[in-house]
C-alpha positions in Angstrom: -34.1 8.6 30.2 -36.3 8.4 27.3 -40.1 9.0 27.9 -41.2 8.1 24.7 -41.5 4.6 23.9 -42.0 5.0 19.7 -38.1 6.3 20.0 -35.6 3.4 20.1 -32.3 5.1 21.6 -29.2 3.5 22.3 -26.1 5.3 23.5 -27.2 8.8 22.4 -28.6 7.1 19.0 -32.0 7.5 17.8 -31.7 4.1 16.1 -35.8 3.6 14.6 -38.5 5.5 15.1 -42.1 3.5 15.8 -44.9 6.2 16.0 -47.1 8.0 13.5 -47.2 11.5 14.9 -47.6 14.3 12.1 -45.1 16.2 14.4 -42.4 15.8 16.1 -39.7 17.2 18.3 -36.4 14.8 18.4 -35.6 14.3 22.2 -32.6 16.3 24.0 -29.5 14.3 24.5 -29.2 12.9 20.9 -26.3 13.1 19.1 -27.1 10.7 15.9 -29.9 10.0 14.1 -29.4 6.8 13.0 -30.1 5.3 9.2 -32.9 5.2 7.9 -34.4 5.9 11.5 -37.8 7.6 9.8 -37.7 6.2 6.9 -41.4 5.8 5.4 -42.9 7.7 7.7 -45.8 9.0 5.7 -47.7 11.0 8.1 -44.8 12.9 9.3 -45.4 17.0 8.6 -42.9 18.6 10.7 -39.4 17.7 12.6 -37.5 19.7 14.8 -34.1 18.5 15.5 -32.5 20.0 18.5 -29.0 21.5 19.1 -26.3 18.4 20.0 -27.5 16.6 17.3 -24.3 16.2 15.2 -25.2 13.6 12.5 -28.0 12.3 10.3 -27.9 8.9 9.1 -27.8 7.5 5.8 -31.7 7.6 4.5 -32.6 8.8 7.7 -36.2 10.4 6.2 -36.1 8.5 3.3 -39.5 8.5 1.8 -41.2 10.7 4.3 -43.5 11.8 1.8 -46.1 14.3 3.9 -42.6 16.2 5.6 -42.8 19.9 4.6 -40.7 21.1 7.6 -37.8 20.6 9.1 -35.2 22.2 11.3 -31.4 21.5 11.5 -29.5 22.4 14.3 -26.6 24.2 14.3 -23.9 21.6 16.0 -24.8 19.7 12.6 -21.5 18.2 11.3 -22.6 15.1 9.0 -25.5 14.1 6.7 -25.9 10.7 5.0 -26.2 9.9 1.8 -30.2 10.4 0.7 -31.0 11.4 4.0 -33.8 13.1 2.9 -34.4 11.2 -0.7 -37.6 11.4 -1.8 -39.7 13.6 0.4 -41.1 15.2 -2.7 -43.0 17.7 -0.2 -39.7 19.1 0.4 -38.7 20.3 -2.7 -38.7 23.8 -4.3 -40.8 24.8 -7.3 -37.2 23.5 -9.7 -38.2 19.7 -8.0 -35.1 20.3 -5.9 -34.5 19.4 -2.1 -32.0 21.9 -0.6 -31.5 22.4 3.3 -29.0 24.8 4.9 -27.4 25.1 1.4 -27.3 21.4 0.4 -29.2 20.7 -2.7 -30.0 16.9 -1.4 -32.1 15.2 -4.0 -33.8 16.2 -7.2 -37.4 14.9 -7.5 -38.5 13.9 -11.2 -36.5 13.3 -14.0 -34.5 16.3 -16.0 -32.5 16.8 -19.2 -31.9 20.3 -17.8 -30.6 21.4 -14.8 -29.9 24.9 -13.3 -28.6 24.7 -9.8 -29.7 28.0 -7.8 -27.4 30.4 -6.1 -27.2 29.8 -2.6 -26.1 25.7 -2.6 -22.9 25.5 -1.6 -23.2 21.7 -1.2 -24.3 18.9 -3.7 -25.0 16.0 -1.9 -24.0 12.4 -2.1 -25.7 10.5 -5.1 -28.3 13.8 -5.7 -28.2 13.4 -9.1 -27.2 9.5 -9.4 -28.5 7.9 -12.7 -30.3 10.6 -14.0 -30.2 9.2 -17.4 -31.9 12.0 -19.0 -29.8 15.2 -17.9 -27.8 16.9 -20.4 -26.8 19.8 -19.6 -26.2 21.1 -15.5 -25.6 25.0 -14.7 -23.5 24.9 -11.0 -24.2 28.3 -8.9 -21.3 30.9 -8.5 -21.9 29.7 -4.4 -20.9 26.1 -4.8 -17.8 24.8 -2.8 -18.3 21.1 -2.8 -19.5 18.7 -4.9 -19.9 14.8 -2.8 -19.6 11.6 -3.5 -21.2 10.0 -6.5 -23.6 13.4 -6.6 -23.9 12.6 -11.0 -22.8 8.9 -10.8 -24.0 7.4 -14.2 -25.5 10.4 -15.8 -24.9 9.0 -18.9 -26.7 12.0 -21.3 -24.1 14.8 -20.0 -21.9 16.7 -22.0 -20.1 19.3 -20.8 -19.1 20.2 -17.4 -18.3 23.8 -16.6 -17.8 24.4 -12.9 -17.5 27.6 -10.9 -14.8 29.5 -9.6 -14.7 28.9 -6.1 -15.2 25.3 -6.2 -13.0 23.3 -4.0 -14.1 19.7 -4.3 -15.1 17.0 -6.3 -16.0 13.6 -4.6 -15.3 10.1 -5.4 -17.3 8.8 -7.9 -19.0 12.1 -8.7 -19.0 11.6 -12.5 -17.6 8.4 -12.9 -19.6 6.9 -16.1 -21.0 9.7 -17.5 -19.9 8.6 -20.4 -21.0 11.7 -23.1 -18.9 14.3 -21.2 -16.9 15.7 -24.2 -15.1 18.9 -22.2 -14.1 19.6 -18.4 -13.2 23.2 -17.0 -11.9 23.1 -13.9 -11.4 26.3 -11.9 -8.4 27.4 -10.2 -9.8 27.6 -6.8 -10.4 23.5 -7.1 -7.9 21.8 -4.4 -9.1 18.0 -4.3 -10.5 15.5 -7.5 -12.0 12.1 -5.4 -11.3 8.6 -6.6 -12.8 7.3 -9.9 -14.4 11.2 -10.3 -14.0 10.6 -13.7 -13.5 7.2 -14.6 -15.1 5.5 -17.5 -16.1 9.5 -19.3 -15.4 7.9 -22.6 -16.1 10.8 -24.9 -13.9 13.0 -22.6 -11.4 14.7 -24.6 -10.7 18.0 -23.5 -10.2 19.1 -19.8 -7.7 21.8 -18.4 -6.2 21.3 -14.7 -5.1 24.1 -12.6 -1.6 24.5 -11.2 -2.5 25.1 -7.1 -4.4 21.3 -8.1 -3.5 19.6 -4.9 -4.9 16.3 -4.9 -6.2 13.7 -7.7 -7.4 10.4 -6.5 -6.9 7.3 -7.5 -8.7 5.9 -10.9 -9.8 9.7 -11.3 -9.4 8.8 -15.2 -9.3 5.5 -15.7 -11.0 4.9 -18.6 -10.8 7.9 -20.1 -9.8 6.3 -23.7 -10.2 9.7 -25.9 -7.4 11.6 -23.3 -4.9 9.8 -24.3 -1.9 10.5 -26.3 -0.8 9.3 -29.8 1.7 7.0 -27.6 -1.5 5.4 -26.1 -1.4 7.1 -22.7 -4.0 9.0 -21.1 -1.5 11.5 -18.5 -3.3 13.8 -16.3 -0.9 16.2 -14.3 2.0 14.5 -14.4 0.2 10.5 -13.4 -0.2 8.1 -16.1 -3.8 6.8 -15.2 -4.4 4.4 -18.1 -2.6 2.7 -21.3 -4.3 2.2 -24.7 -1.7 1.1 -27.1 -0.8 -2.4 -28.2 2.7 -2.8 -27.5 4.0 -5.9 -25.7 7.1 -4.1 -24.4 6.2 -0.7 -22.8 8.4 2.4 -21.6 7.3 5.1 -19.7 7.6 8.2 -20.9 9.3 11.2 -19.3 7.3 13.3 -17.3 5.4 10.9 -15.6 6.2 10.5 -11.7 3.3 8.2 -11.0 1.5 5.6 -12.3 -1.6 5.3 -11.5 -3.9 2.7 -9.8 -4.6 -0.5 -12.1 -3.4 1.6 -15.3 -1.6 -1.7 -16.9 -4.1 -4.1 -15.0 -4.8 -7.2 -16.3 -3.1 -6.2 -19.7 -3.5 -9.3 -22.5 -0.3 -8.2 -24.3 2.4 -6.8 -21.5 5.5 -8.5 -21.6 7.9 -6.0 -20.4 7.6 -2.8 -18.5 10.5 -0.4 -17.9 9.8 2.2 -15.3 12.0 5.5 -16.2 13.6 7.7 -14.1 11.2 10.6 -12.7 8.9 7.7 -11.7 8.1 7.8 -8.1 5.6 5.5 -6.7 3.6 2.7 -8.8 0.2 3.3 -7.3 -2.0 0.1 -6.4 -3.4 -2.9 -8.5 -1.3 -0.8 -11.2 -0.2 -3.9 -13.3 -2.1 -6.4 -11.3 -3.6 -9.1 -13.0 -0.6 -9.0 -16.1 -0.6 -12.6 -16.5 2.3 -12.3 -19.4 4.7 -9.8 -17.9 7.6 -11.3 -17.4 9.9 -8.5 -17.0 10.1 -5.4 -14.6 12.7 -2.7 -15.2 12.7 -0.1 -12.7 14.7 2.8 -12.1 16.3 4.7 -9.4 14.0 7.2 -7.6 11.1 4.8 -7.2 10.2 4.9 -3.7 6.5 3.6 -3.2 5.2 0.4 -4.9 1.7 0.7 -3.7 -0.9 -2.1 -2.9 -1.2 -4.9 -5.1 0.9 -3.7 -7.8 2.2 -6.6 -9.1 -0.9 -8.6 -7.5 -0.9 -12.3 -9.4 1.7 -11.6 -12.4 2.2 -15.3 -12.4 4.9 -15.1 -15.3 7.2 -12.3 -13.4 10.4 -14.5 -12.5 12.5 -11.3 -11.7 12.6 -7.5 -10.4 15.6 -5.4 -9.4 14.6 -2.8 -6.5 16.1 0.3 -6.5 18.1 1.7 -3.5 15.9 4.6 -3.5 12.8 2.4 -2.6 11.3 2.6 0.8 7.7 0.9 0.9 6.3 -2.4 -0.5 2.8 -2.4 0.4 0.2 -4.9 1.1 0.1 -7.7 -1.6 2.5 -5.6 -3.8 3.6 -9.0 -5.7 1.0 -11.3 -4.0 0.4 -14.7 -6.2 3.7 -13.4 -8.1 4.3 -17.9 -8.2 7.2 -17.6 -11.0 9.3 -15.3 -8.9 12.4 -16.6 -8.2 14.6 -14.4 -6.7 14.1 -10.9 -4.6 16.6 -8.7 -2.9 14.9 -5.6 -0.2 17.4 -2.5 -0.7 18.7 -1.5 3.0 15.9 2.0 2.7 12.4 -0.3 3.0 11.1 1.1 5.7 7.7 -1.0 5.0 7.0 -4.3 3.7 3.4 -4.5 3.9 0.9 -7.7 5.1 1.0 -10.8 2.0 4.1 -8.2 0.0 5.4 -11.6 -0.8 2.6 -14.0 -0.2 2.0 -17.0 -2.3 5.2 -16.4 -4.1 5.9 -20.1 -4.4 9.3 -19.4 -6.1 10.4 -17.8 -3.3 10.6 -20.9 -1.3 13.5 -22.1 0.3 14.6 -25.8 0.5 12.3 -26.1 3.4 9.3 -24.9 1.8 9.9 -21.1 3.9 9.1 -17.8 1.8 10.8 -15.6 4.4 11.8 -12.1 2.8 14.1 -9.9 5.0 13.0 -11.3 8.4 9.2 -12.2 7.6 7.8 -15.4 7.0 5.0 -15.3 4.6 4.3 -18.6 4.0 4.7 -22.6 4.2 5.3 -24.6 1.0 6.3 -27.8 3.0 4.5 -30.7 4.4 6.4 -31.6 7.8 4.0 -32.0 10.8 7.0 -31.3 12.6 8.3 -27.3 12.3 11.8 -25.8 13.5 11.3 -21.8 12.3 14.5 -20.3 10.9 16.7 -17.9 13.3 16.5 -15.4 10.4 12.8 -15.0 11.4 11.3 -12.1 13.1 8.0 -12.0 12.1 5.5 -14.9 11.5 3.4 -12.9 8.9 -0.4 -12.8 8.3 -1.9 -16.2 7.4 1.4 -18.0 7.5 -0.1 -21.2 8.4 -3.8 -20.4 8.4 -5.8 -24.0 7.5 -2.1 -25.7 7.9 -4.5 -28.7 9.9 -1.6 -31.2 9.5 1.2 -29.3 11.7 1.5 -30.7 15.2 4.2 -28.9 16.5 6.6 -25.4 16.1 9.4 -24.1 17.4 9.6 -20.0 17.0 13.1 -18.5 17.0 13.9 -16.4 20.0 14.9 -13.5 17.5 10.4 -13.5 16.9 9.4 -10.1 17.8 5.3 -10.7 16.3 2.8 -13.6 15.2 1.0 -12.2 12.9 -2.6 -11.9 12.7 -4.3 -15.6 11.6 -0.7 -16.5 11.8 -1.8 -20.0 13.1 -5.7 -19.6 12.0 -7.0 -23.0 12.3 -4.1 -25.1 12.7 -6.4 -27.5 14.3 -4.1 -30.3 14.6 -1.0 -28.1 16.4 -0.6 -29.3 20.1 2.7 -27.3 20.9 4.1 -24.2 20.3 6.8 -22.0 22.0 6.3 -18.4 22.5 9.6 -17.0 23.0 10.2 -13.9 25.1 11.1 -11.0 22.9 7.6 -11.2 21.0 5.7 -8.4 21.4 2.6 -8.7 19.5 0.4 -11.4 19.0 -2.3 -10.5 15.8 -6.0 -11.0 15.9 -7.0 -14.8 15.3 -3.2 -15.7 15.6 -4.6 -18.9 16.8 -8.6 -19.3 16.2 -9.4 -22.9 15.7 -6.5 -24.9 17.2 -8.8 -26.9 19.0 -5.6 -29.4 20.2 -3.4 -26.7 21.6 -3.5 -27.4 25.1 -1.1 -24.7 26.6 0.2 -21.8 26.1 3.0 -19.6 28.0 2.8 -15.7 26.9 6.0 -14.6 27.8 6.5 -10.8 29.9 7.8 -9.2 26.5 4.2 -9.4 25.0 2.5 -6.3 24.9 -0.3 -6.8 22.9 -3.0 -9.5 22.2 -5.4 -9.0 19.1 -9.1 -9.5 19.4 -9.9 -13.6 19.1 -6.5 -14.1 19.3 -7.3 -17.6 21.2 -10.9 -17.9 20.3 -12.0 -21.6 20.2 -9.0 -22.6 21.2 -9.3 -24.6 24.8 -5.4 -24.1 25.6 -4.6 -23.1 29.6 -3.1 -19.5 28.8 -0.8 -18.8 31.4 0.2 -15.0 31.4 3.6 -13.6 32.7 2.6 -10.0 32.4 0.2 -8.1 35.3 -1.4 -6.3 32.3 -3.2 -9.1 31.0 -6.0 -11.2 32.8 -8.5 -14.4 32.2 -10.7 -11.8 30.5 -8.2 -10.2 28.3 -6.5 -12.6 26.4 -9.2 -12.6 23.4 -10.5 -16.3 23.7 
């Protein structure tokens, strides 16, 4: 039990801290210290963290501008970003902060930086939006390099990194926009998300062979990499197009194209995906409010998250055989599509994959694509769900306040989460047995549905499946209760 009323702990978190001391000691038993627990504590000289502590919040010390001393115990796992920004009594005699090895924050302004052997660790955002820095000098001892550590370091021109380096994080350089040249070492296994994206002036960068992963929109933006064709190509993905053509072809080579590399293109009519191509990454031509035409080849077998997302002009695709996922809104708000056959190897057809494709609709106002029902075009009160149905998808009828009554096919295996969401006019509707799963806010809102029967087969109930809905529940299975069913 806690002793010391100016620590607020909950559950083995040291959420705020309310005292003045000058020192001291964190109590035993804590595991976190939450964010920004000390922040602005001004009088604070000296901290001593004890062993079981395993994480440090987000600005946890933030501003603890009389701290000169602090220790970090060994079970120490995780640190938050600017945990300790601006405790300028921390720093060295270079104006940096660096604990255990982690240069933290860097106190003043620079347009020269040499990093000093020993950090093995740049923190999240340490350098963020140092405008002024120029020129950086890593250590021989660094091995990772965090999240947005020289986000919008606008002034940098060159980065030369160590041997021994094995991480970049996401967003790390993203708009440093004077970066001219990149050398990356060969002991680098990981480039984040966006680590690059938007380095205008970026024109030369060489990229090891052990290279294991790039992230997403890791050079998006990167306008002076590209190619006399217009593409900017980084180990084999095609993160970004420049040209002006209306009718594009990927060249060989390429086996993915990257996240939102075509995205909301003014010009593309036309894209033909070539062999070698293997997964269209997400939001890739999103947004492409003139493509009408999609050509893709065999060996695709991953059209990623919002690829197509609102191409409003896209009245048919051809899916290869080889294709085996079609993720989450991959042709979401795609309302000119007309036609859409799933090759036998899907394996996934992701939440909304066919949402608001109005096209799709059938003579009843159902866009149901291999088995799930997306959505409801029609205007009946009265609703008789096709056999072919297995799957009410996500949002199918959500704010549908006109619909009084459906009947689910006994081939329904899962309602999908806000399936139903505010149908507030729906008084009956059958659950047949064979559903399994019932999503989270399936039903939240149908304030006139009086009963329900949840047949044996159901195995799972999302969170506020039933909340503010006053229907008697009546449960067939022993593994749910009054208190379980989410209302």
């Amino acid at each position: 039990m806690n002793e010391n009323p100016n620590f607020e702990i909950t559950n083995g978190i040291l959420k705020k801290y309310h005292g003045n001391a000058s020192e001291i000691s964190i109590p035993e038993g804590i595991r976190e210290i939450g964010a920004w627990a000390f922040s602005g504590c001004e009088t604070l000289f000296r901290v001593t963290i004890p062993d079981g502590v395993e994480e440090i919040g987000e600005g946890a010390f933030w501003s603890c501008a009389s701290l000169t001393e602090i220790r970090l115990p060994a079970t120490l796992k995780k640190i938050g970003k600017a945990a300790f920004g601006r405790c300028e009594n921390l720093r060295d005699e270079n104006g940096f902060i660096i604990l255990r090895g982690i240069l933290f924050d860097v106190c003043g302004m620079k347009t020269q930086a040499e990093i000093p052997e020993g950090v093995k660790e740049i923190a999240e955002s340490a350098f963020s939006s140092q405008t002024s820095l120029e020129t950086i000098t890593f250590p021989k001892s660094l091995i990772k390099i965090r999240n947005h550590a020289f986000f919008a370091c606008y002034n940098l021109t060159e980065l030369i990194f160590p041997e021994g380096l094995q991480s970049i994080g996401e967003s790390a350089f993203e708009g440093c926009r004077s970066v001219r040249k990149i050398q990356i070492p060969q002991s680098l296994k990981k480039i984040g998300d966006r680590s690059f994206c938007g380095c205008e002036q970026l024109s030369e960068i060489y990229i090891p062979s052990d290279l294991q992963t790039i992230g997403d929109e890791a050079f998006l933006g990167c306008v002076n990499l590209k190619n006399a064709d217009g593409f900017t190509v980084v180990k084999g993905i095609l993160f970004d197009y420049f040209g002006f053509e209306d009718n594009v072809t990927i060249p060989e080579g390429i086996h993915e194209i990257g996240a939102y590399a075509f995205a909301q293109s003014e010009r593309l009519k036309e894209i033909t995906v070539t062999f070698g191509v293997e997964k269209i990454g997400k939001g890739a031509f999103s947004m492409c409010d003139h493509l009408e035409r999609v050509n893709l080849s065999e060996g695709l077998a991953e059209i990623g998250r919002d690829a197509f997302f609102k191409c409003p002009n896209l009245a048919e695709i051809h899916l290869p055989k080889t294709l085996e996922c079609i993720d989450e809104r991959a042709f979401f708000g795609c309302s000119g599509l007309k036609t859409v056959h799933i090759p036998d190897g899907v394996r996934t057809l992701g939440p909304y994959a066919f949402g608001g494709c109005r096209g799709l609709r059938d003579e009843n106002g159902f866009v149901i694509v291999r088995g799930v029902l997306f959505n409801y075009f029609g205007e009946e009160t009265s609703l008789v769900i096709p056999q072919n149905v297995t799957t009410v998808g996500k949002d199918a009828f959500s704010w549908k306040s006109g619909l009084n009554s459906v009947q689910l096919p006994e081939n329904t295996i899962e309602i999908g989460a806000y399936a139903f969401f505010h149908c507030s006019g729906l008084t009956e509707i059958n659950i047949p047995n064979g559903v399994k799963r019932i999503g989270e806010c399936a039903f939240l809102g149908c304030k006139n549905l009086k009963y329900i029967s949840i047949p044996k087969s159901v195995t799972e109930i999302g969170s506020g499946a039933f909340y503010d809905c006053p229907a008697e529940i009546v449960y067939s299975n022993d593994i749910f209760s009054s208190n379980t069913h989410s209302k």
